[in-house]
NUTOR-345100 format. One line per 4 residues: number of its first residue (from 0); their letters; for each residue x, y, z of N, C-alpha, C, O. Coordinates in Angstrom, 3 decimals. Example, Ala and Ser with C-alpha at 12.3 -4.5 7.8 and 13.67 -1.06 7.14 Angstrom:
! NUTOR-345100
0 = as = 13.190,-5.690,7.800,12.300,-4.500,7.800,13.200,-3.300,7.800,14.236,-3.319,8.465 | 12.850,-2.250,7.080,13.670,-1.060,7.140,12.900,0.030,7.870,13.409,1.138,8.039
***
This chain:
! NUTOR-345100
0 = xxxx = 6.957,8.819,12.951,7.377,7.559,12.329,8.085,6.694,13.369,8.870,7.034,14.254 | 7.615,5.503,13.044,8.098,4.347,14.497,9.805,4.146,14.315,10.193,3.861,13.182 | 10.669,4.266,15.240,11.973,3.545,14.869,12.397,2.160,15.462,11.705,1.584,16.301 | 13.550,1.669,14.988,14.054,0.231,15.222,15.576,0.488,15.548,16.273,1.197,14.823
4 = xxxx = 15.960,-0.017,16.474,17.510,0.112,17.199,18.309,-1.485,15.828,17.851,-2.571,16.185 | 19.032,-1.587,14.873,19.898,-1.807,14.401,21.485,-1.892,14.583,22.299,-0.985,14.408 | 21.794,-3.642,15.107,23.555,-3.324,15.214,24.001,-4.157,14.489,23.669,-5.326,14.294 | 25.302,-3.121,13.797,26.270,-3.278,12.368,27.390,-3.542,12.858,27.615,-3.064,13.970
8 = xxxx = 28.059,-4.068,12.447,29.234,-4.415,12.155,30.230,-3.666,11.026,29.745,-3.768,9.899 | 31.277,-3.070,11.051,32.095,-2.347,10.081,32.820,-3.514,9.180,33.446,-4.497,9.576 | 32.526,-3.079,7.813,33.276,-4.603,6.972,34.547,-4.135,6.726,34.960,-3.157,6.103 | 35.187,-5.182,7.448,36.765,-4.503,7.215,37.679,-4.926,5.705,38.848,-4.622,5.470
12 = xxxx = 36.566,-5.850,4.659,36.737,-6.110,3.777,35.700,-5.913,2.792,34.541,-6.211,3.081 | 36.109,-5.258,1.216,35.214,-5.767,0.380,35.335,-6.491,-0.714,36.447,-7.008,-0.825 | 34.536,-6.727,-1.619,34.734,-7.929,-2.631,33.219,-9.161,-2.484,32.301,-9.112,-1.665 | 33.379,-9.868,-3.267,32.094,-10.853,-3.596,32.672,-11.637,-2.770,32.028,-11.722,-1.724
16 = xxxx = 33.814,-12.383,-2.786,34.290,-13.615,-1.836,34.145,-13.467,-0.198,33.844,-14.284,0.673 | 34.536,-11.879,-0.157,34.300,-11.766,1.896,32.765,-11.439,2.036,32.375,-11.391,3.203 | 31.449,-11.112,0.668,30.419,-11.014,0.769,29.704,-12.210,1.301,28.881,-12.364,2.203 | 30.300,-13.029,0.423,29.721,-14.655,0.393,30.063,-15.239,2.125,29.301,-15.702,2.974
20 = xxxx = 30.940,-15.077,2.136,31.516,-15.580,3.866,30.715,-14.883,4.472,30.033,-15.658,5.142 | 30.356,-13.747,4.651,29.646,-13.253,5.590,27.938,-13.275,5.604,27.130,-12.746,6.368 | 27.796,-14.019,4.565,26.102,-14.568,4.293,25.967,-16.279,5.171,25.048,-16.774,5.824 | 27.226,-16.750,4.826,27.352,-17.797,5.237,27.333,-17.575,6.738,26.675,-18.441,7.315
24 = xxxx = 27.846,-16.698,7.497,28.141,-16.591,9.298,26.320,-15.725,9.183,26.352,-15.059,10.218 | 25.380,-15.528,8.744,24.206,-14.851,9.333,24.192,-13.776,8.811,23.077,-13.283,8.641 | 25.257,-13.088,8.409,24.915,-11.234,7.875,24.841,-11.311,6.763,24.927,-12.339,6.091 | 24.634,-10.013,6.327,23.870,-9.724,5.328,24.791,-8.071,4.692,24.690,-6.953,5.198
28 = xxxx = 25.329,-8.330,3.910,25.882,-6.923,3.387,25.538,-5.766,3.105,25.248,-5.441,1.954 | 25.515,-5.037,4.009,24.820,-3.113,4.096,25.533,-2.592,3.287,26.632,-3.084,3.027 | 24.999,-1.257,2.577,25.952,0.061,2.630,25.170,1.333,2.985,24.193,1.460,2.248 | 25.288,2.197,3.784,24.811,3.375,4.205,25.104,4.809,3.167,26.188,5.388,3.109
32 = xxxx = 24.262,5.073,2.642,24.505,6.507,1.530,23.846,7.513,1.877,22.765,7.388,2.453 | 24.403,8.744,1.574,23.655,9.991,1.578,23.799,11.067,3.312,23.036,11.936,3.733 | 25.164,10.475,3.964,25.305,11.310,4.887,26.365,12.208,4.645,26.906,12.080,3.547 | 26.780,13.047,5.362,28.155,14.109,5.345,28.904,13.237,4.994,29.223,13.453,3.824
36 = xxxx = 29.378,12.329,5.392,30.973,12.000,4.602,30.705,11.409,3.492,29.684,10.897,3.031 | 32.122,11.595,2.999,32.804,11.344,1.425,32.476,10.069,0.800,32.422,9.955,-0.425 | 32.281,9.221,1.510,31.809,7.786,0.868,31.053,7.203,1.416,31.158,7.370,2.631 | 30.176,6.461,1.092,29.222,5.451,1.796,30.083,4.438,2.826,31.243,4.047,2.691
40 = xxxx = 29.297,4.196,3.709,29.465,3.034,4.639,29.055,1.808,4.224,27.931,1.488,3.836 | 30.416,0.874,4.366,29.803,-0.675,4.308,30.111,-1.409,5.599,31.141,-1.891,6.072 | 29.012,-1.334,5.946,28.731,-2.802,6.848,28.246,-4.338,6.775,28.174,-4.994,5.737 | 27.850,-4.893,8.372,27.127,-5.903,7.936,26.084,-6.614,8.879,26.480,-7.499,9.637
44 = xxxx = 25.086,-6.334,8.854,23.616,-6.790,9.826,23.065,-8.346,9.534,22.827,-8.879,8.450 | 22.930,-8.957,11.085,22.225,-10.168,10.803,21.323,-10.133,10.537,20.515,-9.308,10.963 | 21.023,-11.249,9.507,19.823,-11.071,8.602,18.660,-11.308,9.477,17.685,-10.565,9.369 | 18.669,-12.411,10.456,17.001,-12.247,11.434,16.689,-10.877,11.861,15.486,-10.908,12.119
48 = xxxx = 17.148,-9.651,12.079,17.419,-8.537,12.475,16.682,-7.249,11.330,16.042,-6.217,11.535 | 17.218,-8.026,9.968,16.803,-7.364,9.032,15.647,-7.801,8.437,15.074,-7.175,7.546 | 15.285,-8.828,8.882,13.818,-9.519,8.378,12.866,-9.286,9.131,11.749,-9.545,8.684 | 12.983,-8.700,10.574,12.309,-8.224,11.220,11.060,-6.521,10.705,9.875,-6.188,10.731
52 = xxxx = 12.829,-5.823,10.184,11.707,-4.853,9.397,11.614,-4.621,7.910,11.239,-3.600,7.334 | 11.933,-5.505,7.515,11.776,-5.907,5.918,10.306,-6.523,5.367,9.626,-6.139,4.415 | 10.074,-7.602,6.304,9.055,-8.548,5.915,8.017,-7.792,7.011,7.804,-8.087,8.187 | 7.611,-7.014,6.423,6.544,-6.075,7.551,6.028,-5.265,6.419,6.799,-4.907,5.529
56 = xxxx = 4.733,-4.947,6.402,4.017,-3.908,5.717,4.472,-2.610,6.214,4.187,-1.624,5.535 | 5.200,-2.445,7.400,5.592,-1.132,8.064,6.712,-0.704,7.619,7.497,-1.493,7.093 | 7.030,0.771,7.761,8.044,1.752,6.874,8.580,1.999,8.493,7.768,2.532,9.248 | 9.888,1.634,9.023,10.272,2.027,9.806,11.420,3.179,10.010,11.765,3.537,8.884
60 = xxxx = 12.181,3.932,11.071,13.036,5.123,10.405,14.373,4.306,11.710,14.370,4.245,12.940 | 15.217,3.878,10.799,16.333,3.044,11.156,17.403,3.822,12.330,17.775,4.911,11.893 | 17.892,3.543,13.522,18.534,3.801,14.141,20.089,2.407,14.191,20.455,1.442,14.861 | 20.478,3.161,13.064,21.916,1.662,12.668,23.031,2.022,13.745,23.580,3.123,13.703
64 = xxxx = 23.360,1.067,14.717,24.651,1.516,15.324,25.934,0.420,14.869,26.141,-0.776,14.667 | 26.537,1.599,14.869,28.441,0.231,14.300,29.450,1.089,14.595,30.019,2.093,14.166 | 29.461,-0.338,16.239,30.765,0.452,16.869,30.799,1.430,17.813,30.524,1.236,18.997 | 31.166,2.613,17.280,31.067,4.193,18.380,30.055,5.081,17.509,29.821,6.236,17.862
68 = xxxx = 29.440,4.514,16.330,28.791,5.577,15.896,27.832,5.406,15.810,27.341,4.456,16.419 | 27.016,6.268,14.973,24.934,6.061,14.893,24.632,6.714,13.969,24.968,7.896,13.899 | 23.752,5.965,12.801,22.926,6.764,11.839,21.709,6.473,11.582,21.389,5.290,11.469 | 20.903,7.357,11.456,19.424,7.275,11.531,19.542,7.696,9.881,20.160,8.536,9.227
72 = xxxx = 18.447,6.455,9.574,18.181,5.925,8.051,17.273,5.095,7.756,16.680,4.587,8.708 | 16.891,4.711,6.417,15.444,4.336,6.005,16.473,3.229,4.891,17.643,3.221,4.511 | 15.224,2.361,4.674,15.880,1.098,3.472,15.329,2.087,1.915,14.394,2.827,1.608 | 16.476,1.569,1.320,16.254,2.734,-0.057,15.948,1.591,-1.187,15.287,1.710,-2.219
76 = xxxx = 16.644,0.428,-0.662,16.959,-1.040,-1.805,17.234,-2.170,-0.838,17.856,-2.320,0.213 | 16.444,-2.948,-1.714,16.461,-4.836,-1.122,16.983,-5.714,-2.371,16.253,-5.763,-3.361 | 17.948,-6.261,-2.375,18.325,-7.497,-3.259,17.974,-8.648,-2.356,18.258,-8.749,-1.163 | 17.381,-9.413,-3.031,17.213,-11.211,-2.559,17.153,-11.849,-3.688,16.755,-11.595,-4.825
80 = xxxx = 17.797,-13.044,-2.955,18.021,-14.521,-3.966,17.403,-14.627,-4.750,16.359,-13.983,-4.659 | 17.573,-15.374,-5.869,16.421,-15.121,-7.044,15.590,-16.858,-6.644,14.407,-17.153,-6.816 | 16.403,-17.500,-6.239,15.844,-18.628,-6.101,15.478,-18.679,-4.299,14.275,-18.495,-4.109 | 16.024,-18.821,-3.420,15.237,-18.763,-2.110,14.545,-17.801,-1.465,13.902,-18.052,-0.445
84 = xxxx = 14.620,-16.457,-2.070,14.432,-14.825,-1.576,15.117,-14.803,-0.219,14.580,-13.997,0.541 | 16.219,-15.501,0.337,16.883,-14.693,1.102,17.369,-13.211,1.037,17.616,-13.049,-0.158 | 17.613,-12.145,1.635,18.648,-11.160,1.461,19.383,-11.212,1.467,19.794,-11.816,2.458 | 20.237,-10.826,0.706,21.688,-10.827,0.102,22.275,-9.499,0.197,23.490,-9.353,0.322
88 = xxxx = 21.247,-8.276,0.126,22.319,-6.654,0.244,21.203,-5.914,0.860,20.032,-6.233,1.063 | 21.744,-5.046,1.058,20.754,-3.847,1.578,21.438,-2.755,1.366,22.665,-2.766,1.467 | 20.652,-1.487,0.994,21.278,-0.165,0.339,20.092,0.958,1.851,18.866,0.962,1.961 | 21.033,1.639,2.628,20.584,2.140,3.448,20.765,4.154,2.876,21.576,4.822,2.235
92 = xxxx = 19.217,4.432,3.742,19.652,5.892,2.957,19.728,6.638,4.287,18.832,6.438,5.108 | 20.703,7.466,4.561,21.152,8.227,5.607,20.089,9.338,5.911,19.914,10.050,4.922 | 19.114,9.791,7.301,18.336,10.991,6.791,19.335,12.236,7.440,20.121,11.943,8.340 | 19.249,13.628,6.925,19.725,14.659,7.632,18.736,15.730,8.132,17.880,16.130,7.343
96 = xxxx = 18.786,16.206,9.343,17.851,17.640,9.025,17.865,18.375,8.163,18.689,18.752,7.330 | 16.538,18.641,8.490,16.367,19.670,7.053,16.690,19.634,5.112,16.866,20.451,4.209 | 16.608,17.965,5.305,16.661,17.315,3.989,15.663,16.802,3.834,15.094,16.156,4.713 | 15.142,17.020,2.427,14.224,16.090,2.147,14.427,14.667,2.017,15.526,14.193,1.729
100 = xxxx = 13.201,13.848,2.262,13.587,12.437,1.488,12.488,11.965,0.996,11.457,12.540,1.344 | 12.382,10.854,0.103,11.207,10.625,-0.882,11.283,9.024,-0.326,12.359,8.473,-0.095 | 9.927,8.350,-0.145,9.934,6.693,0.075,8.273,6.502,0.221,7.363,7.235,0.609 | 8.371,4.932,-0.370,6.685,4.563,0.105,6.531,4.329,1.393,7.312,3.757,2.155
104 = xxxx = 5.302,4.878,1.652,4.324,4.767,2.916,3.012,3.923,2.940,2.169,4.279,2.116 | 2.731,2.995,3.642,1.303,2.541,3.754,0.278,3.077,3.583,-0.049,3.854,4.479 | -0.456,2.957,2.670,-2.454,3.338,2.805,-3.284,2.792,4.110,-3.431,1.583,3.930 | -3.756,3.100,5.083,-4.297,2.659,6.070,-5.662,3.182,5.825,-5.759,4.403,5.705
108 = xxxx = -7.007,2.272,5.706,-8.032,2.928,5.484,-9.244,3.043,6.822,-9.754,1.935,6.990 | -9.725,3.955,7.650,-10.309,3.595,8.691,-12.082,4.025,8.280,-12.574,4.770,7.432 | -12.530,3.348,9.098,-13.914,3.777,9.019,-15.107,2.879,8.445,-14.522,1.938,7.909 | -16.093,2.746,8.331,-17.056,1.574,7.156,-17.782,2.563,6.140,-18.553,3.485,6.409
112 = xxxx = -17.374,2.169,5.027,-17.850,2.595,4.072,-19.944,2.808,3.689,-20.768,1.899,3.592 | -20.108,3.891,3.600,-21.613,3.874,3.633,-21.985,3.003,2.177,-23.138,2.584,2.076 | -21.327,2.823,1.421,-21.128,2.313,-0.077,-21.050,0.452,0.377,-21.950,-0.332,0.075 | -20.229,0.196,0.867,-19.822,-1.186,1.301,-20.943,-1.889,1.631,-21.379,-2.845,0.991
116 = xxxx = -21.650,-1.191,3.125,-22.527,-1.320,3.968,-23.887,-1.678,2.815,-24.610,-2.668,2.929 | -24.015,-0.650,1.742,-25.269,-1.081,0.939,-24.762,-2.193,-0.232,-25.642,-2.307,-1.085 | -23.815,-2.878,-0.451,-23.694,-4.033,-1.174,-22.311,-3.449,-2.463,-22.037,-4.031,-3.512 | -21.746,-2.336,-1.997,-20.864,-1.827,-3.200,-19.271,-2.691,-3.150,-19.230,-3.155,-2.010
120 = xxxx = -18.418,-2.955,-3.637,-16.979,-3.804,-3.406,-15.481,-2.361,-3.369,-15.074,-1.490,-4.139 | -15.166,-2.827,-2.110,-14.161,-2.137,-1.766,-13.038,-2.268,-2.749,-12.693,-3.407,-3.067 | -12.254,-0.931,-3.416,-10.848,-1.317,-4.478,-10.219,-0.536,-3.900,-10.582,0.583,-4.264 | -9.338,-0.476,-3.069,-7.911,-0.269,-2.850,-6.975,-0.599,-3.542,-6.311,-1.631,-3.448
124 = xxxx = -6.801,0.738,-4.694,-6.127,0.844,-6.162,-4.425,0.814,-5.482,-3.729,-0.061,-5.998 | -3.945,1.406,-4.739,-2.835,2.047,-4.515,-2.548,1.676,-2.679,-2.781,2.206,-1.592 | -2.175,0.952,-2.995,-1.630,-0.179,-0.938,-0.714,0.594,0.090,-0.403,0.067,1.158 | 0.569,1.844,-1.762,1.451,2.558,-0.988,1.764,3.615,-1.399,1.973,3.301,-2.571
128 = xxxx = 2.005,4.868,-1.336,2.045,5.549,-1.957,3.293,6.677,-1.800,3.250,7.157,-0.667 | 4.145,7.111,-2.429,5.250,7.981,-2.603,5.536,9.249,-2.028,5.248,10.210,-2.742 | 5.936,9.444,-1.125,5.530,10.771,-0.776,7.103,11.754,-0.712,8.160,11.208,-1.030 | 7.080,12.627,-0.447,8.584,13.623,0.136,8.460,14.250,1.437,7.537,14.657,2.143
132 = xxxx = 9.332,14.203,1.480,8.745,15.066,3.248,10.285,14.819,4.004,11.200,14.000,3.912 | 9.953,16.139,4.861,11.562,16.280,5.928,11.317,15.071,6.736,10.225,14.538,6.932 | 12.617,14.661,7.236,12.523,13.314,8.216,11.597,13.361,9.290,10.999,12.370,9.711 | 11.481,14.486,9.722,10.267,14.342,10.939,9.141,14.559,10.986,8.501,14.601,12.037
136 = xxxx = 8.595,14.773,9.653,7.347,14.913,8.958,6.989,13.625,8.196,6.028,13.607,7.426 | 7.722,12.605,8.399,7.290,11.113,8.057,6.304,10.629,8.485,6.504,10.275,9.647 | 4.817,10.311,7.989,4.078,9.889,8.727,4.376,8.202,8.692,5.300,7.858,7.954 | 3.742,7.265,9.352,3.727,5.976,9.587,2.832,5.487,8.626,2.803,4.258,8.570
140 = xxxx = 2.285,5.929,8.055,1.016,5.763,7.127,-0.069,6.509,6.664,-0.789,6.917,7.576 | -0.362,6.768,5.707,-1.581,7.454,4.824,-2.758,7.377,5.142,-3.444,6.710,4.368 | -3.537,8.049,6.467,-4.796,7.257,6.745,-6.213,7.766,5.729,-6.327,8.989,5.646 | -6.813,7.294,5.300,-7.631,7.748,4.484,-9.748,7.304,5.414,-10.378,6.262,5.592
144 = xxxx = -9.941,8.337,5.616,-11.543,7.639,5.663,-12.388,7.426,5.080,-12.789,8.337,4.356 | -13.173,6.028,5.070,-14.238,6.329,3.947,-15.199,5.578,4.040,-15.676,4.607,3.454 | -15.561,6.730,5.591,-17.232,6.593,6.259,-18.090,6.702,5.394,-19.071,6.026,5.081 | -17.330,8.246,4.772,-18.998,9.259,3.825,-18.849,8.546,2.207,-19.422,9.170,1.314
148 = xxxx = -18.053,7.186,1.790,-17.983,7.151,0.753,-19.004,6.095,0.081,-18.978,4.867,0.169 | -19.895,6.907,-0.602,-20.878,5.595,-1.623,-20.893,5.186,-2.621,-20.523,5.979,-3.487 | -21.270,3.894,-3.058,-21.365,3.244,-4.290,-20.571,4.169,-5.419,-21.235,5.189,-5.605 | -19.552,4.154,-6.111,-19.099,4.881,-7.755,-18.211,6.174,-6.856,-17.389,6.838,-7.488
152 = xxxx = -18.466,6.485,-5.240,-16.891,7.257,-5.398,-15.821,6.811,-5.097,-15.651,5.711,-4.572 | -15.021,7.549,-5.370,-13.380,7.517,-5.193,-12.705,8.493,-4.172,-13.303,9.464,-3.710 | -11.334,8.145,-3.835,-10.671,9.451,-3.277,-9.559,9.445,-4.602,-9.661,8.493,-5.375 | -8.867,10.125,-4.785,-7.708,10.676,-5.472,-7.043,11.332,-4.687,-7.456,11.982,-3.727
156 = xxxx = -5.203,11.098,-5.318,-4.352,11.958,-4.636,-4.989,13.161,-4.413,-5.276,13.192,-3.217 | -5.406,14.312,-5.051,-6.242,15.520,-4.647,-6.929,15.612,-3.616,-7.085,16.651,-2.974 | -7.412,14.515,-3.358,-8.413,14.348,-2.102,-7.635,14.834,-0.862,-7.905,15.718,-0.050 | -6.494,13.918,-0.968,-5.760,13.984,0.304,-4.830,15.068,0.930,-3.722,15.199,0.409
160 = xxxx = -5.110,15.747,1.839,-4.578,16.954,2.297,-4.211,16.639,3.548,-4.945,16.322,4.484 | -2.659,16.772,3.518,-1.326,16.337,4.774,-0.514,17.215,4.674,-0.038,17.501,3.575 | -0.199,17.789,5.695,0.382,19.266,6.111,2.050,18.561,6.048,2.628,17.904,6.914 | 2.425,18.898,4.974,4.418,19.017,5.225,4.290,17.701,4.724,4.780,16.781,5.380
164 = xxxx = 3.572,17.421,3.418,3.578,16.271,2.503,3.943,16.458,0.918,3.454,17.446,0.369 | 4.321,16.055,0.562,4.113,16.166,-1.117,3.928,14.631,-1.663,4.554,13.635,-1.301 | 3.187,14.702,-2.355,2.739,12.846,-3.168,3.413,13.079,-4.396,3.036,14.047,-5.056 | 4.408,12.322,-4.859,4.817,11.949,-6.224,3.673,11.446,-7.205,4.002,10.809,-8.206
168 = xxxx = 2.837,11.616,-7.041,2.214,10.887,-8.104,1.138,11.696,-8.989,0.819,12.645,-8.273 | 0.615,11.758,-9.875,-0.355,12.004,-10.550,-1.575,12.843,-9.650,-1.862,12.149,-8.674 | -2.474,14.272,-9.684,-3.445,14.205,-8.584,-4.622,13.653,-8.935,-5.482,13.347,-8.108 | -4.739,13.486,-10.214,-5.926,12.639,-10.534,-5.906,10.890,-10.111,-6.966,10.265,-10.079
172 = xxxx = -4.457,10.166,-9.774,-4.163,8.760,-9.358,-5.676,8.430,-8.266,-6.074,9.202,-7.394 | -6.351,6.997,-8.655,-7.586,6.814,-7.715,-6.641,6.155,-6.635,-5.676,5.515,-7.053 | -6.858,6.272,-5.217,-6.445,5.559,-4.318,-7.336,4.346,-4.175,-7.050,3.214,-4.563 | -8.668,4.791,-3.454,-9.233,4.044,-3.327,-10.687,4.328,-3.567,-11.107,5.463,-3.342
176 = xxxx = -11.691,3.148,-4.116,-12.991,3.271,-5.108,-13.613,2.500,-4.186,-13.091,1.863,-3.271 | -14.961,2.607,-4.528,-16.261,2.226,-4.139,-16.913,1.690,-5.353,-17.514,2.552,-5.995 | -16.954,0.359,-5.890,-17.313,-0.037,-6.813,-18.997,-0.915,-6.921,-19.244,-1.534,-5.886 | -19.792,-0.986,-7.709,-20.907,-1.350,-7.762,-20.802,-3.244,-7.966,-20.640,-3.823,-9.040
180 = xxxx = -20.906,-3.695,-7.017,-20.920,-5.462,-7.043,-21.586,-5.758,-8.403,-22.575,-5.275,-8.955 | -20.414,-7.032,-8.867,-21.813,-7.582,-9.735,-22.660,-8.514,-9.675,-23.176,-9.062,-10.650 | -22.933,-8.844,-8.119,-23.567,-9.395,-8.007,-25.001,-8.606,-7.438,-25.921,-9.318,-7.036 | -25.111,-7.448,-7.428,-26.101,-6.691,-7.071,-26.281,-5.843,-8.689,-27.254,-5.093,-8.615
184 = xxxx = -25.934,-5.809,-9.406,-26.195,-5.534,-10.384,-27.402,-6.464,-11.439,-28.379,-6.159,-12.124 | -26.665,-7.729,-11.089,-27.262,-9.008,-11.734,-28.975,-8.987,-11.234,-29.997,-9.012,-11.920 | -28.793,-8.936,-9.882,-29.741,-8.926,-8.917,-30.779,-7.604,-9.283,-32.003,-7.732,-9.273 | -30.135,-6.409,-9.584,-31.440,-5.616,-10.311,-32.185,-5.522,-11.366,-33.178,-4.823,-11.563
188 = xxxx = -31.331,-6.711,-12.437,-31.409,-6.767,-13.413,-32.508,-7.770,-13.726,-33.501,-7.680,-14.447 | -32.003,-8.818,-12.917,-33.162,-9.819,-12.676,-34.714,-9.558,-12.311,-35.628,-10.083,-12.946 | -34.962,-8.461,-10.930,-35.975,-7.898,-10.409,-36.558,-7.248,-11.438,-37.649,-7.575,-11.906 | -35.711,-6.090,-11.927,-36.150,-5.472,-13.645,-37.146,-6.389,-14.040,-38.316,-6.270,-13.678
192 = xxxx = -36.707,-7.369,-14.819,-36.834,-8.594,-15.748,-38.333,-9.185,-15.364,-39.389,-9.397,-15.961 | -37.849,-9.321,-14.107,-39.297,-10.227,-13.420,-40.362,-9.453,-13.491,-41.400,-9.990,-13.877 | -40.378,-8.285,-13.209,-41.574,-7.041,-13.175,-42.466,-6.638,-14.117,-43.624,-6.220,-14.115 | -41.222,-6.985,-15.310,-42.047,-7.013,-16.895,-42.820,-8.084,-16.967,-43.934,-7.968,-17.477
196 = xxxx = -42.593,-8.723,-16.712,-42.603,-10.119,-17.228,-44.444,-10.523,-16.439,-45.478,-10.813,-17.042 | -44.224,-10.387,-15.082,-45.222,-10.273,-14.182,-46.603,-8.925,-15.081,-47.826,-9.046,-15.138 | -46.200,-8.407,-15.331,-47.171,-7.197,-15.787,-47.742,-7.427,-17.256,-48.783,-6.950,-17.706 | -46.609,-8.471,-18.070,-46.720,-8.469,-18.978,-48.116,-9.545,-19.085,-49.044,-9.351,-19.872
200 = xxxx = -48.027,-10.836,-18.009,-48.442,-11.429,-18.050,-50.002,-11.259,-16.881,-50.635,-12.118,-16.269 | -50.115,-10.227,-16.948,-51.291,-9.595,-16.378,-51.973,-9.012,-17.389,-53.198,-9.122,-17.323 | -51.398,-8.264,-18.548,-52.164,-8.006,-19.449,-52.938,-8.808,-19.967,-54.165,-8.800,-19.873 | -51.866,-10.006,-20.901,-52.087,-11.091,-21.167,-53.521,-11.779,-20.629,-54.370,-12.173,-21.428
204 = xxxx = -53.673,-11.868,-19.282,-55.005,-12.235,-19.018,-56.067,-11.298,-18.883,-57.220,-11.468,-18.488 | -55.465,-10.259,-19.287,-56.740,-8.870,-18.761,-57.703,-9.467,-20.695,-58.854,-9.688,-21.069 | -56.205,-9.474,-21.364,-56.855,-9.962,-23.045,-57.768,-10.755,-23.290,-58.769,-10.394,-23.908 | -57.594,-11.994,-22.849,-58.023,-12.831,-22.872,-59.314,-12.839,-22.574,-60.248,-13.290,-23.238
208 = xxxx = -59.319,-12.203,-21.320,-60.576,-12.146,-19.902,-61.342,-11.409,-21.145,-62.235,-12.228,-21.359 | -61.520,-10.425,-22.031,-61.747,-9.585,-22.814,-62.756,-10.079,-23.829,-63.840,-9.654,-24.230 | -61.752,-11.481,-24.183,-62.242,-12.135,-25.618,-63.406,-12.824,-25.157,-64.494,-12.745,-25.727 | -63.088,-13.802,-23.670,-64.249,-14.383,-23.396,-65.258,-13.616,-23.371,-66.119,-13.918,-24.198
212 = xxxx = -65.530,-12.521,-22.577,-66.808,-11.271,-22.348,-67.090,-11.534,-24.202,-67.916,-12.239,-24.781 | -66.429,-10.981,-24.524,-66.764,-11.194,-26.525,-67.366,-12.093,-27.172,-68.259,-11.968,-28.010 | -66.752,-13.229,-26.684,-67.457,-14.350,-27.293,-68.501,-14.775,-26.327,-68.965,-15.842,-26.729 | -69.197,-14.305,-24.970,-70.589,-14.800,-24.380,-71.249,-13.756,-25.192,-71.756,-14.321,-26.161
216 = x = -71.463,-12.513,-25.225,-71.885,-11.681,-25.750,-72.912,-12.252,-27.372,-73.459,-11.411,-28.084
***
């Protein structure tokens, strides 16, 4: 899992009023949870800093420094503005060895679909998906292939087999499908249609051709 170097500031105050001041100077109000000590950490990170790995499809594994110390941690919670979506808080989760931790990860899909290639529509049901795993068993993303996949299949959580993973979710959940276009559907339907129609109207004159022989006769 990729990391990001993070520098905090220790809030030597708390309350909504020294929150607000310190949104106003660029930061952005942290708190760090889930390490050995007794209470969470509150700090405070400039927000260009934090938008860097916020506004990213990427799951990064946080290296926060404040001061003389260092904690390696993951974003657990995002509050933003309801009206500008600035950030306003951030809830940081501390990792330890030999602890588990649970967070979404990216779906990354590689390969061309043999399904695609003949006219089928790609559904990428599930973009991210939940997983548990010790901190250094974090992958960067879920890669899934789906060279060998045609028209009507799927993968499912079941499908996917990752050594020192567990998926929160359902094993029947579809990740990602191979669906039948409808515009190639329409298109067989039509050809169908025409074929009758063509044959039908071959009889039609075979009849006819029939009656005349009948009536020279």
């Amino acid at each position: 899992m990729k990391s990001v170097s993070l520098d905090g500031i220790a809030r030597v105050k708390l309350g909504k009023s020294f929150s607000k001041e310190m949104r106003k100077n660029g930061q952005v109000p942290c708190v760090i949870y889930g390490g050995s000590q007794d209470s969470p950490i509150h700090i405070g990170i400039e927000s260009n800093q934090l938008k860097k790995v916020i506004f990213t499809p990427n799951v990064y594994k946080l290296n926060i420094s404040v001061e003389k110390d260092s904690y390696e941690a993951i974003i657990r919670d995002i509050q933003f503005h309801p009206v500008n979506d600035e950030i306003i808080h951030v809830d940081f989760l501390q990792l330890q060895e030999g602890k588990l931790v649970s967070l979404e990860i990216p779906v990354k899909l590689t390969g061309n679909s043999i399904g695609v290639l003949n006219g089928g529509k790609l559904n990428l049901v599930m973009r991210k998906l939940i997983i548990r795993a010790l901190p250094n068993h974090i992958p960067d993303d879920i890669e899934i292939d789906i060279s060998e996949m045609r028209i009507g299949h799927s993968k499912r959580i079941v499908d996917l087999d990752l050594d020192n993973i567990e998926f929160l979710h359902p094993t029947s959940l579809v990740v990602v499908a191979i669906k039948t276009a409808r515009a190639v559907v329409e298109e067989e339907i039509e050809e169908s249609e025409g074929g009758e129609s063509e044959e039908g109207k071959s009889e039609e004159g075979k009849s006819e051709e029939g009656k005349s022989e009948e009536g020279g006769k």
